[in-house]
LODOTOR-58459 format. One record per residue (C-alpha): x, y, z; residue in one letter; residue number from 1. Coordinates in nm, 4 decimals, always signed. Layout:
{rec {X,Y,Z},a,NUM};
...
This chain:
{rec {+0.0000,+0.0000,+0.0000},x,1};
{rec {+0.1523,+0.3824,-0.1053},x,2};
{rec {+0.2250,+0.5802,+0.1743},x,3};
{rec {+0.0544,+0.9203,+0.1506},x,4};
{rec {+0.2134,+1.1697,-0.1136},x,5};
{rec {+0.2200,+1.4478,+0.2464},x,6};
{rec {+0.4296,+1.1949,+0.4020},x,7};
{rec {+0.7040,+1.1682,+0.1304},x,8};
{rec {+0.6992,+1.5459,+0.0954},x,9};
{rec {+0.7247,+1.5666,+0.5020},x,10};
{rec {+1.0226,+1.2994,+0.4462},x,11};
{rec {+1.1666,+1.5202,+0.2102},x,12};
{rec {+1.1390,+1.8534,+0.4006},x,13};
{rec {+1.2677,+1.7284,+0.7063},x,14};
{rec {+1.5629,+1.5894,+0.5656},x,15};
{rec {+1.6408,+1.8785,+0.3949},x,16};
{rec {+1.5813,+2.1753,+0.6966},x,17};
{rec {+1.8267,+1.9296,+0.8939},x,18};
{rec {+2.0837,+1.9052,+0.6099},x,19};
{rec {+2.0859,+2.3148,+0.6059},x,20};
{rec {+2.0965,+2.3636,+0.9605},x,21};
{rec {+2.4250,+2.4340,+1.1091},x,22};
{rec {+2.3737,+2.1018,+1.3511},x,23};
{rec {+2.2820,+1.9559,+1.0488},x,24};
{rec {+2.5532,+2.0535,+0.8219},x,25};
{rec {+2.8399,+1.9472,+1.0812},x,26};
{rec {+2.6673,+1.6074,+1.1502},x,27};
{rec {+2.6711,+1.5455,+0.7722},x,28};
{rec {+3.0347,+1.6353,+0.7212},x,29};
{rec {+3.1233,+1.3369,+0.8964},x,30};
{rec {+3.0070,+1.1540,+0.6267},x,31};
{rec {+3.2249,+1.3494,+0.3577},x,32};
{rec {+3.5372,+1.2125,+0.1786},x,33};
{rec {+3.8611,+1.3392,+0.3299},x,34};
{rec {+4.1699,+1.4753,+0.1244},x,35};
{rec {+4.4917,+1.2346,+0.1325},x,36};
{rec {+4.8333,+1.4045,-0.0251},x,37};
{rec {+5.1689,+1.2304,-0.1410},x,38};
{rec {+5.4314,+1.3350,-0.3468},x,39};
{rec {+5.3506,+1.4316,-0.6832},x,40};
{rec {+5.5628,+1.1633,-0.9242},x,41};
{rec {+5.5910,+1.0891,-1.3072},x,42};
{rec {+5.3107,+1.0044,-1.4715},x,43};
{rec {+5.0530,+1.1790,-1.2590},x,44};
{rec {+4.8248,+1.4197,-1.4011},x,45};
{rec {+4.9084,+1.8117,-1.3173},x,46};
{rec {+4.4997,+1.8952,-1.2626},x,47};
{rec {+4.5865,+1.6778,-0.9707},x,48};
{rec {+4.8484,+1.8848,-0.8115},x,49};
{rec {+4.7369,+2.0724,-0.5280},x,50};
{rec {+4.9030,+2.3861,-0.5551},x,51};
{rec {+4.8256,+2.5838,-0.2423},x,52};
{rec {+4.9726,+2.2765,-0.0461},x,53};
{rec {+5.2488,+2.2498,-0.2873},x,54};
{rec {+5.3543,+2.5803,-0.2078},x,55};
{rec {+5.3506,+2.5538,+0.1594},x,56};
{rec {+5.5957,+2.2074,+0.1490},x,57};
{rec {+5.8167,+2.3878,-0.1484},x,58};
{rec {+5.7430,+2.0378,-0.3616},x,59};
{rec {+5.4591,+1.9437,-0.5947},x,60};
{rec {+5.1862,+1.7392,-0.4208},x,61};
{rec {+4.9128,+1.5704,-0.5057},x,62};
{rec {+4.5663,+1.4790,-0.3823},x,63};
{rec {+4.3402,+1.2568,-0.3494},x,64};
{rec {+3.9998,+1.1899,-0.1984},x,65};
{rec {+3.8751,+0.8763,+0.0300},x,66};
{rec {+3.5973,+0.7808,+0.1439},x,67};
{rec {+3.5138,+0.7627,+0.4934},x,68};
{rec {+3.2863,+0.3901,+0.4292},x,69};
{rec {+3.1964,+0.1744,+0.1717},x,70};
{rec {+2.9017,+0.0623,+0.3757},x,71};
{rec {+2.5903,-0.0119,+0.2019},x,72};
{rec {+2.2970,+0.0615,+0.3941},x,73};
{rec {+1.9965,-0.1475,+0.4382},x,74};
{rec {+1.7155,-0.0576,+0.5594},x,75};
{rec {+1.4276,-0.3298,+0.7203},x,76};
{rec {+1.1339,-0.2545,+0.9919},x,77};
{rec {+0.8044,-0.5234,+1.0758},x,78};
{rec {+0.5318,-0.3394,+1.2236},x,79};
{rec {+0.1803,-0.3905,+1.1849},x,80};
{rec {+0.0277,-0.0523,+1.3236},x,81};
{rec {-0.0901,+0.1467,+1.0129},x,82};
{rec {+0.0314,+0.4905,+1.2394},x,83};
{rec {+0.3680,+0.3705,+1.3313},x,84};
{rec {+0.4046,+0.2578,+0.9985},x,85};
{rec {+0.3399,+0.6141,+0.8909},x,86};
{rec {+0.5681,+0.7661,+1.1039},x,87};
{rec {+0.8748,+0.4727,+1.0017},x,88};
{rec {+0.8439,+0.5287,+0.6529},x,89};
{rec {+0.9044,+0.9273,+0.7359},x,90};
{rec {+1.1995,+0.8458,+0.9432},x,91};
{rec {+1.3313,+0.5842,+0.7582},x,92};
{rec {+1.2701,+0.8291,+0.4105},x,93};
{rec {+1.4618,+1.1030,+0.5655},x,94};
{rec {+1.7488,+0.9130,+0.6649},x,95};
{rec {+1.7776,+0.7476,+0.3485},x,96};
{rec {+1.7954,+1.0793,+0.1550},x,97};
{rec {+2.0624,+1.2149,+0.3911},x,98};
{rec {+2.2756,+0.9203,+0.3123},x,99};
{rec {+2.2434,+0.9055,-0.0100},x,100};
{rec {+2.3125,+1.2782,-0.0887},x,101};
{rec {+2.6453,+1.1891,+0.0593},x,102};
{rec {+2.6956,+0.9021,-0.1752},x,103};
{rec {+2.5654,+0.6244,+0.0593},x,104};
{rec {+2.3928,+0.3187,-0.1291},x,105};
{rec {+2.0711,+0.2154,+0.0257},x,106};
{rec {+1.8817,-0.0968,-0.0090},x,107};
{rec {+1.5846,-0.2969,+0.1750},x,108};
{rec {+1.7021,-0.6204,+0.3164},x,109};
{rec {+1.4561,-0.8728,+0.1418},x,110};
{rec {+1.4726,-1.2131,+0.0731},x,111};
{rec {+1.4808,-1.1217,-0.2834},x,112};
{rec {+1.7812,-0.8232,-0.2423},x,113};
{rec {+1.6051,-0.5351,-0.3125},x,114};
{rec {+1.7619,-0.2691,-0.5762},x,115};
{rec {+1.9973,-0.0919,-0.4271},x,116};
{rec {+2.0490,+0.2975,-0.5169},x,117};
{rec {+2.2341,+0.6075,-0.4703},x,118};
{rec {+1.9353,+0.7965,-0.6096},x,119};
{rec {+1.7350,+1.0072,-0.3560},x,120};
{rec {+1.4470,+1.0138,-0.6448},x,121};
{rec {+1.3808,+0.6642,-0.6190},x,122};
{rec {+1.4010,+0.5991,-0.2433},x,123};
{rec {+1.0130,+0.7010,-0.1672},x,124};
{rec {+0.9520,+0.3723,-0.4332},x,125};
{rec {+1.2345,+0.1569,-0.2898},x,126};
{rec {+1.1349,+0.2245,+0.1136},x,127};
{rec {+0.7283,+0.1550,+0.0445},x,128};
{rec {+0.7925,-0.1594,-0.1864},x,129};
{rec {+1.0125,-0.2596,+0.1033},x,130};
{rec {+0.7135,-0.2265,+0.3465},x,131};
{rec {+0.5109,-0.3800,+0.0987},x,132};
{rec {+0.7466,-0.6725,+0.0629},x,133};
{rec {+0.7689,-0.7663,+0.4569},x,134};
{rec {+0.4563,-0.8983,+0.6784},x,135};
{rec {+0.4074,-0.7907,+0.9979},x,136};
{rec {+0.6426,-0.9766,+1.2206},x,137};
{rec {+0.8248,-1.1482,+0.9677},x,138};
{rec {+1.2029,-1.3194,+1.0172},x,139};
{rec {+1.4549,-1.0403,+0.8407},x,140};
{rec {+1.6627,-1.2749,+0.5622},x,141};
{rec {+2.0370,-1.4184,+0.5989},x,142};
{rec {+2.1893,-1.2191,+0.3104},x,143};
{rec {+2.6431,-1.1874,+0.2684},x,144};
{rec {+2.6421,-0.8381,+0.3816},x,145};
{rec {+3.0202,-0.7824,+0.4338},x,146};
{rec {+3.0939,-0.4699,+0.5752},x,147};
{rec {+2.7242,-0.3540,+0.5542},x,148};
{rec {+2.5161,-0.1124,+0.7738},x,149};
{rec {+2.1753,-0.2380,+0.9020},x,150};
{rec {+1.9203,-0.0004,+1.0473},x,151};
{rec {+1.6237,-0.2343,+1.1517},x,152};
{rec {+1.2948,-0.1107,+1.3430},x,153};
{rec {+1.1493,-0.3866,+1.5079},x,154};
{rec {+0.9980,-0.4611,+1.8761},x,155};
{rec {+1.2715,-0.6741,+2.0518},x,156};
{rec {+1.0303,-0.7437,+2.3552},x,157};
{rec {+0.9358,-0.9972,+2.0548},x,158};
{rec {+1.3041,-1.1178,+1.9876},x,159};
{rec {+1.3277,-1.5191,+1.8908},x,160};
{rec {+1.6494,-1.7558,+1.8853},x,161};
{rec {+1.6044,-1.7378,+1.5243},x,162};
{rec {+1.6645,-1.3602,+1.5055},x,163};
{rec {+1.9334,-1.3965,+1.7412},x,164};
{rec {+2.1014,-1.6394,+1.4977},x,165};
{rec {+2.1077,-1.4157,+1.1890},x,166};
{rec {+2.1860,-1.1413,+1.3991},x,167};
{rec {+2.4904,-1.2967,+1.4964},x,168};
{rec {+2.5510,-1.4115,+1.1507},x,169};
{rec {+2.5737,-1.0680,+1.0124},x,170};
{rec {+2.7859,-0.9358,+1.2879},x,171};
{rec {+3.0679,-1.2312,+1.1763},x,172};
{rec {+3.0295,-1.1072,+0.8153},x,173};
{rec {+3.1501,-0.7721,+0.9444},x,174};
{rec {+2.8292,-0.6072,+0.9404},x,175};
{rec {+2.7248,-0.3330,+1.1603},x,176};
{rec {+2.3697,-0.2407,+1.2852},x,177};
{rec {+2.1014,+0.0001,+1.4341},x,178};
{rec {+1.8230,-0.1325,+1.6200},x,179};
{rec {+1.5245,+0.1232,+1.6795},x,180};
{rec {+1.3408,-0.0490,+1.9609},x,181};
{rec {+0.9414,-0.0248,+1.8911},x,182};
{rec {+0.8715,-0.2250,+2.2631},x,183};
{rec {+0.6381,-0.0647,+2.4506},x,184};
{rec {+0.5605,-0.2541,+2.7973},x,185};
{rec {+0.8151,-0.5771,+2.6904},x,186};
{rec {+1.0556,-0.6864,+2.8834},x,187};
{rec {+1.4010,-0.6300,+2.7177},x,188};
{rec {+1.6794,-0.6431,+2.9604},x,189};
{rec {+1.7371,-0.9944,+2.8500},x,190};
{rec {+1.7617,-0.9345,+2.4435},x,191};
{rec {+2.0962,-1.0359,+2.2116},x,192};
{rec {+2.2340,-0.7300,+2.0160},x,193};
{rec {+2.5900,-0.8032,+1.8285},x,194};
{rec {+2.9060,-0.6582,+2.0437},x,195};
{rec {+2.9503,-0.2843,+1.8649},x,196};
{rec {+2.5526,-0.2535,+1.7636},x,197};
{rec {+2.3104,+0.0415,+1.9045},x,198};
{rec {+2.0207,+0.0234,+2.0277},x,199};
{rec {+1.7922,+0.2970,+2.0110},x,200};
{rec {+1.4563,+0.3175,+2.2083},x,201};
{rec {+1.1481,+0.4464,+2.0183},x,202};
{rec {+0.9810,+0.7013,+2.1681},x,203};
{rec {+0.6240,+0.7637,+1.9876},x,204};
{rec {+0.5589,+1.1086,+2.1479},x,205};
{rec {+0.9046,+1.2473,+2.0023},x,206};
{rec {+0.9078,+1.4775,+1.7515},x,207};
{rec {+1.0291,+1.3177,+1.3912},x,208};
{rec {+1.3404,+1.5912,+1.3910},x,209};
{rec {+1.4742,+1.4454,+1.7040},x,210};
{rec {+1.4070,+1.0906,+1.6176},x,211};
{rec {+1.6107,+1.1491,+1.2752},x,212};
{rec {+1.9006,+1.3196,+1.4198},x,213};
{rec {+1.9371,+1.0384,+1.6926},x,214};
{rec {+1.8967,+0.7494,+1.4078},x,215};
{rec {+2.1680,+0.9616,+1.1980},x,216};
{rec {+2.4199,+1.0257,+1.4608},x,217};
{rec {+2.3797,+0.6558,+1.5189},x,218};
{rec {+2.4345,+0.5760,+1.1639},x,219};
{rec {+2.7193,+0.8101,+1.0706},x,220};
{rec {+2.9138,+0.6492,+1.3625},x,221};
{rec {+2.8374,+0.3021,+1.2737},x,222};
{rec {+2.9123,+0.3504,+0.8966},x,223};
{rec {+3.2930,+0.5012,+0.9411},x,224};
């Protein structure tokens, strides 16, 4: 089922006012390639040659930019109210299109891989088929995500042996995750998260700015 053409464009807004905030703007910087130098030697091209460093060292140098991760990022959430579904999908949106604006890939974790893209005009498609695609309460797939980034909403008060199991599996393939709790009364002192992975409590009566900026922070860090 589409999610609302107001909730894409709220997605979209509130991405946006937190990617030209100054907050916003520093957060997001983290996620920038960084400039490496060396020597300039034979064969390198001279539109290379940084010349303001050159002239500070007295020798041609050159540059070249990194990139902070090569994680791709998958997204994945089971809930079956229609409200919290609603507010995921504007969450989840907005983190996506900060992500990829700074050259993340994003994907759905489905059985069947979902597409995976860099472009922010097809995440609104690529998030809802994802909903679509996964029943309420269903077991998230055993994919090889080396060096991956999960962000997964789910209610861990639920949490089965079976989850714990592919949890586990993706931390030994070098993955890295975000849980956002949905619990509400469950117990969940006694849940499995992978050494290194964050857990991040849902709180319904929060304002979607505050959720995004805590699911980013949590991502940037996760993803370097």
């Amino acid at each position: 089922m589409p999610f609302p053409i107001t909730a894409t464009a709220q997605a979209l807004d509130l991405a946006q006012a937190l990617r030209l905030s100054p907050e916003g703007k520093k957060r997001l910087s983290r996620c920038e390639k960084m400039w490496s130098y060396r020597t300039y030697q034979g064969g390198d091209s001279a539109t290379k040659i940084d010349w303001r460093q050159s002239a500070r060292t007295q020798e041609p140098v050159v540059r070249s930019h990194e990139g902070l991760s090569a994680r791709t990022v998958y997204l994945y959430a089971t809930c079956g109210d229609e409200i919290l579904r609603g507010k995921l999908y504007v969450l989840l949106l907005a983190l996506a299109d900060l992500l990829a604006g700074k050259e993340r890939p994003i994907g759905w974790l489905s059985p069947e891989r979902a597409r995976i893209t860099q472009t922010q005009s097809l995440l609104p498609s690529l998030i809802t088929e994802g909903f679509d695609a996964t029943p309420e309460k269903s077991l998230f797939p055993t994919l090889p995500l080396t060096r991956s980034l999960l962000v997964i909403a789910g209610d861990l008060s639920q949490q089965t042996e079976a989850q714990i199991t592919r949890l586990t599996t993706y931390a030994e393939q070098g993955t890295k995750g975000v849980y956002l709790d949905l619990a509400t009364d469950g117990d969940t002192t006694k849940t499995f998260m992978p050494e290194g992975w964050l857990i991040l409590p849902f709180n319904k009566e929060a304002d979607e700015e505050s959720l995004l900026v805590e699911l980013l922070d949590a991502a940037i860090t996760l993803s370097r």
